[in-house]
N, C-alpha and C positions, 0 to 999 in steps of 0.2 A: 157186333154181337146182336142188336136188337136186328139190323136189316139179315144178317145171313145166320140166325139161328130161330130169333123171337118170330118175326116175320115170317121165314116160311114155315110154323107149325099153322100156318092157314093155306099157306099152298096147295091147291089141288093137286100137286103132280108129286106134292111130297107126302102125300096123306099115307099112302101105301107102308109109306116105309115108320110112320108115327105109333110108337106104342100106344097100348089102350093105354093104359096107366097114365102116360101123358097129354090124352086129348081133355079140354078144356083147363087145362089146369099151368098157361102159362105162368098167372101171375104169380104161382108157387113156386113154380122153376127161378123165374128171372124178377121175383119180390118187385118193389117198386124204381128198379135200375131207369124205366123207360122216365120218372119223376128227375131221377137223380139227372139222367143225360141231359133233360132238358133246362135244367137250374144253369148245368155248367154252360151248357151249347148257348142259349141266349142270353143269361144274366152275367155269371160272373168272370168266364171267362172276357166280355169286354171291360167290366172293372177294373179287371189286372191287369189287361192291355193297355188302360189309361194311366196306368203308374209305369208305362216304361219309360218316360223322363222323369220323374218322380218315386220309386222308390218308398221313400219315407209315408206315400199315401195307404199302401198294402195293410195297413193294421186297420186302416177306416175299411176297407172292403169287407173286410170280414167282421167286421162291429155292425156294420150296417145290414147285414145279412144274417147275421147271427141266429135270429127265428129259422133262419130256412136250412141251416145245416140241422135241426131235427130229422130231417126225411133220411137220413143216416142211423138213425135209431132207430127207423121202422123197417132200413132196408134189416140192418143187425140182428133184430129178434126173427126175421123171416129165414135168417139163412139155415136154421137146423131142420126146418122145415125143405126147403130147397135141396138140401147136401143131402136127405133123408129122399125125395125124390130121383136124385140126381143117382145116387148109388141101386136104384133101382131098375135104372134103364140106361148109366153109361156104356153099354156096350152094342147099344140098338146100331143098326144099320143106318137111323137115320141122323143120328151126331155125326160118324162115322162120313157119312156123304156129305154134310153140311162142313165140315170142317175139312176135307179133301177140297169143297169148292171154293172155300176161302184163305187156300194153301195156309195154315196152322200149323206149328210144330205142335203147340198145345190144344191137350183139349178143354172144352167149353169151363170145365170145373174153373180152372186156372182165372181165366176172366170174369170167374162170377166172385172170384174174391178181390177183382179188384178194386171196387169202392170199399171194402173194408182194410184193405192193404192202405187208399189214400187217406181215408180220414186216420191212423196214426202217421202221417207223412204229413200232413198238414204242420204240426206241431213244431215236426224238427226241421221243416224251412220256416218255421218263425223262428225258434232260435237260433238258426243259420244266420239270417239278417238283424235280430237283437247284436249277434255278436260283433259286427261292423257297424252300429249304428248306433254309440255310448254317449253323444253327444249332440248330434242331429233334431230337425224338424220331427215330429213322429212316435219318436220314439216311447211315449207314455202310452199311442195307441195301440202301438205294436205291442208291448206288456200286456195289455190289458188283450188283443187278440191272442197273443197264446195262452194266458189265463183261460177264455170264452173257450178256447181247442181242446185245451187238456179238461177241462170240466164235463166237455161232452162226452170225449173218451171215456172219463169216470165214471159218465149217466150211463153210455153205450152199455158198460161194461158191469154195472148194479143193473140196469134192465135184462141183460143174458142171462145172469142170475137168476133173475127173478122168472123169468119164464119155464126156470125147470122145477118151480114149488109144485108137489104134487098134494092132494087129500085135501084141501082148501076146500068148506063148502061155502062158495059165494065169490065176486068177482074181486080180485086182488085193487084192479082201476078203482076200485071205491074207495082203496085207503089212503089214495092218493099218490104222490112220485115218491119213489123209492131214492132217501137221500144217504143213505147208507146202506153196507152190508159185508158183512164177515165172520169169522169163527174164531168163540170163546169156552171158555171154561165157565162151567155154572154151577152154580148151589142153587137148592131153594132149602126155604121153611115157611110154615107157616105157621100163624102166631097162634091158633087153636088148636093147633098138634102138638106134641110132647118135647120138640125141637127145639134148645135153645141157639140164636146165633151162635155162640164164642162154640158148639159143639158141631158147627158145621163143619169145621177146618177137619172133622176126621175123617168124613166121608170122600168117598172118589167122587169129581166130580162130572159135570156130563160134559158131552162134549156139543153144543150147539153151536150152529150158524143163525145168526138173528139179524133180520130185515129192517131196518127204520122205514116205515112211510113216514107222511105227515100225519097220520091219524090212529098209526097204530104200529106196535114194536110185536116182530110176526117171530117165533119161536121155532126153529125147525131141525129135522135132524138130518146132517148131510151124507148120503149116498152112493158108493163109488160104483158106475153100472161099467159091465164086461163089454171089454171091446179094445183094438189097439188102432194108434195113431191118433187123428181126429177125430176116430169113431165115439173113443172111450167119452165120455160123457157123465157129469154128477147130477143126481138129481136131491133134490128139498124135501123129504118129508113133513109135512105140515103140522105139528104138535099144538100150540095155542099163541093166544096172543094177548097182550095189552093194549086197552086203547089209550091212545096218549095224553085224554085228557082224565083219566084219574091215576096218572102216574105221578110218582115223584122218586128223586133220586140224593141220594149219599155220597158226595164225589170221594171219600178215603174213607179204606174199610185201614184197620189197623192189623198189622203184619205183612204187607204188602200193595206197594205205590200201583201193580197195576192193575191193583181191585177197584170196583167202586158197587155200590148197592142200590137195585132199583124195586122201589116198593110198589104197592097197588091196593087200591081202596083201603088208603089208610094204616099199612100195614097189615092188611090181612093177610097178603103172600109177600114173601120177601125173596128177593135173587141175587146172589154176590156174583159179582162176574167178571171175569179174569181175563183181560187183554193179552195179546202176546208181546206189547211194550208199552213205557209209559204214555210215549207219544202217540198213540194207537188211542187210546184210553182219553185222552186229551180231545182230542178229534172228536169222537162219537159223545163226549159232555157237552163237549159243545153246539153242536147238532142237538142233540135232546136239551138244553137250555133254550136257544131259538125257539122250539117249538114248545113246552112250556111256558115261557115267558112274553 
Protein backbone atom coordinates (compact mmCIF):
# COMPACT_ATOMS: atom_id res chain seq x y z
CA UNK A 1 0.00 0.00 0.00
CA UNK A 2 2.56 2.68 1.03
CA UNK A 3 5.12 1.55 -2.12
CA UNK A 4 2.35 0.96 -4.88
CA UNK A 5 -0.34 3.47 -4.08
CA UNK A 6 1.31 6.14 -1.27
CA UNK A 7 4.54 6.33 -3.33
CA UNK A 8 3.46 6.74 -6.59
CA UNK A 9 1.24 9.88 -5.91
CA UNK A 10 4.91 11.46 -6.50
CA UNK A 11 5.55 9.70 -9.54
CA UNK A 12 6.05 11.75 -12.51
CA UNK A 13 4.52 9.29 -15.03
CA UNK A 14 1.50 8.86 -12.67
CA UNK A 15 0.77 12.65 -12.09
CA UNK A 16 -1.47 12.67 -15.23
CA UNK A 17 -3.75 10.44 -14.08
CA UNK A 18 -3.80 12.02 -10.08
CA UNK A 19 -6.88 13.86 -9.17
CA UNK A 20 -6.71 17.72 -8.27
CA UNK A 21 -8.46 16.92 -5.11
CA UNK A 22 -5.83 14.47 -4.21
CA UNK A 23 -2.58 16.32 -4.99
CA UNK A 24 -0.73 17.15 -1.73
CA UNK A 25 -2.89 15.71 0.44
CA UNK A 26 -1.41 12.06 1.00
CA UNK A 27 -1.37 12.13 4.67
CA UNK A 28 -5.29 12.57 4.50
CA UNK A 29 -5.71 9.66 2.34
CA UNK A 30 -3.29 7.25 4.02
CA UNK A 31 -3.43 9.08 7.93
CA UNK A 32 -0.30 8.22 9.67
CA UNK A 33 -0.20 4.13 8.32
CA UNK A 34 3.54 5.10 7.02
CA UNK A 35 4.15 5.47 11.52
CA UNK A 36 2.09 2.49 11.96
CA UNK A 37 4.20 0.21 9.31
CA UNK A 38 7.13 1.22 10.77
CA UNK A 39 6.55 0.29 14.64
CA UNK A 40 5.49 -3.03 13.34
CA UNK A 41 8.29 -3.41 10.41
CA UNK A 42 11.30 -2.69 13.02
CA UNK A 43 10.10 -2.87 16.66
CA UNK A 44 7.60 -5.25 17.40
CA UNK A 45 7.27 -7.58 14.88
CA UNK A 46 10.91 -8.88 16.22
CA UNK A 47 9.57 -8.87 19.75
CA UNK A 48 7.13 -11.44 18.83
CA UNK A 49 9.61 -13.33 16.91
CA UNK A 50 11.61 -13.61 20.22
CA UNK A 51 8.74 -15.36 22.12
CA UNK A 52 8.66 -18.19 19.41
CA UNK A 53 10.24 -20.43 22.04
CA UNK A 54 8.70 -18.80 24.71
CA UNK A 55 5.23 -18.02 24.42
CA UNK A 56 4.34 -17.00 27.85
CA UNK A 57 6.78 -13.68 27.03
CA UNK A 58 3.89 -12.12 24.39
CA UNK A 59 1.97 -10.12 27.37
CA UNK A 60 5.77 -8.26 28.19
CA UNK A 61 5.81 -7.20 24.42
CA UNK A 62 2.97 -5.44 24.60
CA UNK A 63 3.28 -3.87 28.19
CA UNK A 64 6.49 -2.58 27.08
CA UNK A 65 5.21 -0.91 24.15
CA UNK A 66 2.18 0.15 25.41
CA UNK A 67 2.91 4.05 24.92
CA UNK A 68 3.39 3.31 21.30
CA UNK A 69 0.07 1.56 20.26
CA UNK A 70 -1.44 5.37 20.71
CA UNK A 71 -0.37 6.10 16.95
CA UNK A 72 -3.55 3.86 16.51
CA UNK A 73 -5.73 6.52 18.02
CA UNK A 74 -4.40 9.06 15.74
CA UNK A 75 -4.45 6.74 12.67
CA UNK A 76 -8.80 6.24 14.13
CA UNK A 77 -9.76 9.80 14.31
CA UNK A 78 -8.16 10.53 10.73
CA UNK A 79 -10.08 7.87 9.02
CA UNK A 80 -13.57 9.90 8.52
CA UNK A 81 -11.40 12.36 7.08
CA UNK A 82 -9.60 9.69 4.70
CA UNK A 83 -13.00 7.65 3.79
CA UNK A 84 -14.48 11.40 3.17
CA UNK A 85 -11.62 11.86 0.59
CA UNK A 86 -11.45 8.39 -0.50
CA UNK A 87 -15.29 8.61 -1.74
CA UNK A 88 -14.47 11.43 -3.65
CA UNK A 89 -11.98 10.20 -6.01
CA UNK A 90 -12.49 6.09 -5.84
CA UNK A 91 -13.23 5.86 -9.17
CA UNK A 92 -10.17 7.93 -10.60
CA UNK A 93 -8.22 6.17 -13.26
CA UNK A 94 -5.42 6.52 -11.14
CA UNK A 95 -6.48 3.75 -8.24
CA UNK A 96 -7.79 2.00 -10.96
CA UNK A 97 -4.06 1.63 -12.53
CA UNK A 98 -2.29 1.41 -9.24
CA UNK A 99 -4.26 -1.47 -8.19
CA UNK A 100 -4.30 -3.43 -11.86
CA UNK A 101 -0.36 -3.08 -11.29
CA UNK A 102 -0.41 -4.60 -8.04
CA UNK A 103 -2.90 -7.48 -9.13
CA UNK A 104 -5.70 -6.59 -6.09
CA UNK A 105 -8.98 -8.07 -6.10
CA UNK A 106 -9.53 -5.14 -3.77
CA UNK A 107 -9.53 -1.83 -3.67
CA UNK A 108 -7.38 0.49 -1.78
CA UNK A 109 -10.57 1.37 0.72
CA UNK A 110 -10.19 -2.30 1.88
CA UNK A 111 -6.64 -1.93 3.11
CA UNK A 112 -6.89 1.46 4.55
CA UNK A 113 -9.17 -0.37 7.14
CA UNK A 114 -6.85 -2.59 7.93
CA UNK A 115 -4.87 -1.16 10.99
CA UNK A 116 -8.24 -0.58 12.40
CA UNK A 117 -9.54 -4.06 11.63
CA UNK A 118 -6.02 -5.12 13.75
CA UNK A 119 -6.07 -3.29 16.73
CA UNK A 120 -9.62 -5.11 17.69
CA UNK A 121 -7.69 -8.46 16.64
CA UNK A 122 -5.13 -7.71 18.93
CA UNK A 123 -7.54 -8.37 21.89
CA UNK A 124 -9.00 -11.72 20.81
CA UNK A 125 -5.31 -13.39 20.22
CA UNK A 126 -4.75 -12.27 23.74
CA UNK A 127 -7.68 -14.16 24.88
CA UNK A 128 -6.82 -16.84 22.57
CA UNK A 129 -3.61 -17.45 24.51
CA UNK A 130 -5.17 -16.46 28.20
CA UNK A 131 -7.27 -19.50 27.34
CA UNK A 132 -4.22 -22.08 27.20
CA UNK A 133 -2.15 -20.58 29.47
CA UNK A 134 -4.21 -20.86 33.28
CA UNK A 135 -1.31 -21.99 35.07
CA UNK A 136 2.00 -21.06 33.30
CA UNK A 137 5.05 -18.46 33.38
CA UNK A 138 3.17 -15.07 32.16
CA UNK A 139 0.38 -15.35 32.56
CA UNK A 140 -0.50 -12.15 34.96
CA UNK A 141 1.31 -10.18 31.97
CA UNK A 142 -0.80 -11.48 29.53
CA UNK A 143 -4.03 -10.12 31.72
CA UNK A 144 -2.75 -7.29 32.24
CA UNK A 145 -1.91 -7.02 28.26
CA UNK A 146 -5.27 -7.53 27.21
CA UNK A 147 -6.58 -5.26 29.95
CA UNK A 148 -3.77 -2.34 28.26
CA UNK A 149 -5.74 -3.82 24.44
CA UNK A 150 -9.21 -3.41 25.45
CA UNK A 151 -8.63 0.07 27.24
CA UNK A 152 -7.22 1.49 23.96
CA UNK A 153 -10.09 0.23 21.94
CA UNK A 154 -12.29 2.11 24.74
CA UNK A 155 -10.04 5.42 24.17
CA UNK A 156 -10.18 4.55 20.23
CA UNK A 157 -13.49 4.53 20.40
CA UNK A 158 -14.63 7.69 23.12
CA UNK A 159 -12.06 9.75 20.79
CA UNK A 160 -14.33 8.85 17.35
CA UNK A 161 -16.97 10.24 19.42
CA UNK A 162 -15.57 12.86 20.33
CA UNK A 163 -14.42 14.24 17.12
CA UNK A 164 -17.95 14.53 15.71
CA UNK A 165 -18.95 17.52 18.76
CA UNK A 166 -19.94 20.23 16.75
CA UNK A 167 -20.67 24.23 18.07
CA UNK A 168 -17.78 24.01 20.73
CA UNK A 169 -16.18 27.48 20.88
CA UNK A 170 -12.68 26.57 21.85
CA UNK A 171 -10.44 23.47 21.75
CA UNK A 172 -11.98 20.34 23.14
CA UNK A 173 -7.77 19.05 23.85
CA UNK A 174 -8.04 21.65 26.60
CA UNK A 175 -10.25 19.53 28.69
CA UNK A 176 -8.22 17.11 28.55
CA UNK A 177 -8.68 12.98 27.70
CA UNK A 178 -11.92 12.02 27.20
CA UNK A 179 -12.38 9.16 29.87
CA UNK A 180 -16.07 8.51 29.25
CA UNK A 181 -19.02 8.88 27.09
CA UNK A 182 -22.59 7.99 26.27
CA UNK A 183 -26.35 8.63 26.39
CA UNK A 184 -28.66 9.53 29.19
CA UNK A 185 -31.80 10.71 30.33
CA UNK A 186 -31.62 14.20 31.99
CA UNK A 187 -33.57 16.61 34.21
CA UNK A 188 -32.41 19.73 35.18
CA UNK A 189 -33.63 22.45 37.79
CA UNK A 190 -32.41 25.09 39.11
CA UNK A 191 -32.59 26.16 42.71
CA UNK A 192 -33.76 29.96 41.79
CA UNK A 193 -36.54 28.88 39.43
CA UNK A 194 -39.76 27.75 40.58
CA UNK A 195 -38.77 23.95 40.26
CA UNK A 196 -38.84 21.69 42.90
CA UNK A 197 -36.75 18.32 42.64
CA UNK A 198 -39.47 15.73 43.79
CA UNK A 199 -41.47 17.83 40.75
CA UNK A 200 -38.97 16.83 38.25
CA UNK A 201 -40.21 13.24 37.93
CA UNK A 202 -43.10 14.87 35.75
CA UNK A 203 -41.49 16.41 33.07
CA UNK A 204 -40.08 14.31 29.88
CA UNK A 205 -36.90 14.20 30.08
CA UNK A 206 -33.98 15.09 27.53
CA UNK A 207 -32.32 12.95 25.83
CA UNK A 208 -28.33 13.81 26.10
CA UNK A 209 -25.10 12.27 25.21
CA UNK A 210 -22.42 13.57 27.87
CA UNK A 211 -18.59 13.63 27.46
CA UNK A 212 -16.40 13.10 30.69
CA UNK A 213 -12.92 14.94 30.26
CA UNK A 214 -10.78 15.24 33.01
CA UNK A 215 -11.62 18.85 33.44
CA UNK A 216 -15.02 19.11 32.41
CA UNK A 217 -18.47 17.06 31.87
CA UNK A 218 -19.43 18.43 28.14
CA UNK A 219 -23.46 18.22 27.45
CA UNK A 220 -24.46 17.41 24.02
CA UNK A 221 -27.28 16.68 21.81
CA UNK A 222 -26.80 13.59 19.65
CA UNK A 223 -27.56 13.91 15.75
CA UNK A 224 -28.52 11.30 13.42
CA UNK A 225 -27.07 12.74 9.84
CA UNK A 226 -28.59 11.02 6.37
CA UNK A 227 -26.54 8.70 4.66
CA UNK A 228 -26.57 4.59 4.38
CA UNK A 229 -23.98 2.03 5.22
CA UNK A 230 -20.84 3.61 6.59
CA UNK A 231 -21.66 6.78 5.26
CA UNK A 232 -24.42 7.41 7.90
CA UNK A 233 -22.70 9.11 10.58
CA UNK A 234 -23.92 10.91 14.26
CA UNK A 235 -22.83 14.01 14.87
CA UNK A 236 -22.67 16.06 18.95
CA UNK A 237 -24.28 19.08 19.17
CA UNK A 238 -22.62 21.16 21.71
CA UNK A 239 -25.05 22.45 24.48
CA UNK A 240 -22.93 23.32 27.84
CA UNK A 241 -20.77 22.02 30.18
CA UNK A 242 -19.39 21.67 33.69
CA UNK A 243 -16.23 22.08 34.85
CA UNK A 244 -15.28 19.33 36.97
CA UNK A 245 -13.84 21.16 39.69
CA UNK A 246 -17.16 22.77 41.03
CA UNK A 247 -19.01 19.84 40.54
CA UNK A 248 -20.33 17.49 42.88
CA UNK A 249 -22.45 14.44 42.80
CA UNK A 250 -25.47 12.42 44.60
CA UNK A 251 -24.86 8.74 43.87
CA UNK A 252 -29.03 7.60 44.53
CA UNK A 253 -31.82 9.73 43.49
CA UNK A 254 -34.84 7.93 45.17
CA UNK A 255 -37.34 6.09 42.84
CA UNK A 256 -34.85 4.68 40.92
CA UNK A 257 -31.26 2.70 41.21
CA UNK A 258 -30.19 4.08 37.73
CA UNK A 259 -30.56 7.76 38.71
CA UNK A 260 -27.82 9.63 40.44
CA UNK A 261 -27.59 13.54 40.66
CA UNK A 262 -24.98 15.97 39.68
CA UNK A 263 -24.87 19.47 41.13
CA UNK A 264 -22.86 22.58 40.27
CA UNK A 265 -21.83 25.62 42.19
CA UNK A 266 -23.22 24.57 45.03
CA UNK A 267 -26.51 23.65 43.79
CA UNK A 268 -27.27 26.28 41.75
CA UNK A 269 -28.08 23.91 38.70
CA UNK A 270 -29.15 20.60 39.49
CA UNK A 271 -29.32 17.38 36.83
CA UNK A 272 -30.79 13.93 37.51
CA UNK A 273 -29.49 11.60 35.13
CA UNK A 274 -30.65 8.43 34.16
CA UNK A 275 -28.44 5.45 32.90
CA UNK A 276 -29.64 2.72 30.82
CA UNK A 277 -28.54 0.24 33.70
CA UNK A 278 -27.31 0.16 37.06
CA UNK A 279 -24.04 -1.01 36.09
CA UNK A 280 -23.66 1.72 33.58
CA UNK A 281 -24.30 4.28 36.25
CA UNK A 282 -21.70 2.39 38.49
CA UNK A 283 -18.99 2.99 36.05
CA UNK A 284 -19.35 6.78 35.24
CA UNK A 285 -19.45 7.47 39.62
CA UNK A 286 -16.62 6.12 39.51
CA UNK A 287 -14.72 7.92 36.95
CA UNK A 288 -16.29 11.16 38.27
CA UNK A 289 -15.12 10.15 42.02
CA UNK A 290 -11.29 9.66 40.61
CA UNK A 291 -11.58 12.92 39.35
CA UNK A 292 -13.10 14.78 42.29
CA UNK A 293 -11.35 13.19 44.79
Amino acid sequence: IWQGYRAEMDNPAMLILLPPVLRNRKDVLFGNMPEIYDFHNKIFLHSLENCLGAPERVGCCFLDRREDFQMYEKYCQNKPRSESLWRQCSESSFFQECQRKLEHKLGLDSYLLKPVQRLTKYQLLLKELLKYSTSCDGVQELQEALVAMLDLLKSVNDSMHQISITGYDGDLSELGKVLMQGSFSVWTGHRKGPTKMKDLARFKPMQRHLFLYEKALVFCKKREEHGDGYDKTSSYSFKHFLKMNAVGITENVKGDHRKFEIWYSGREEVYVVQAQTVDLKMAWLNEIRKILF
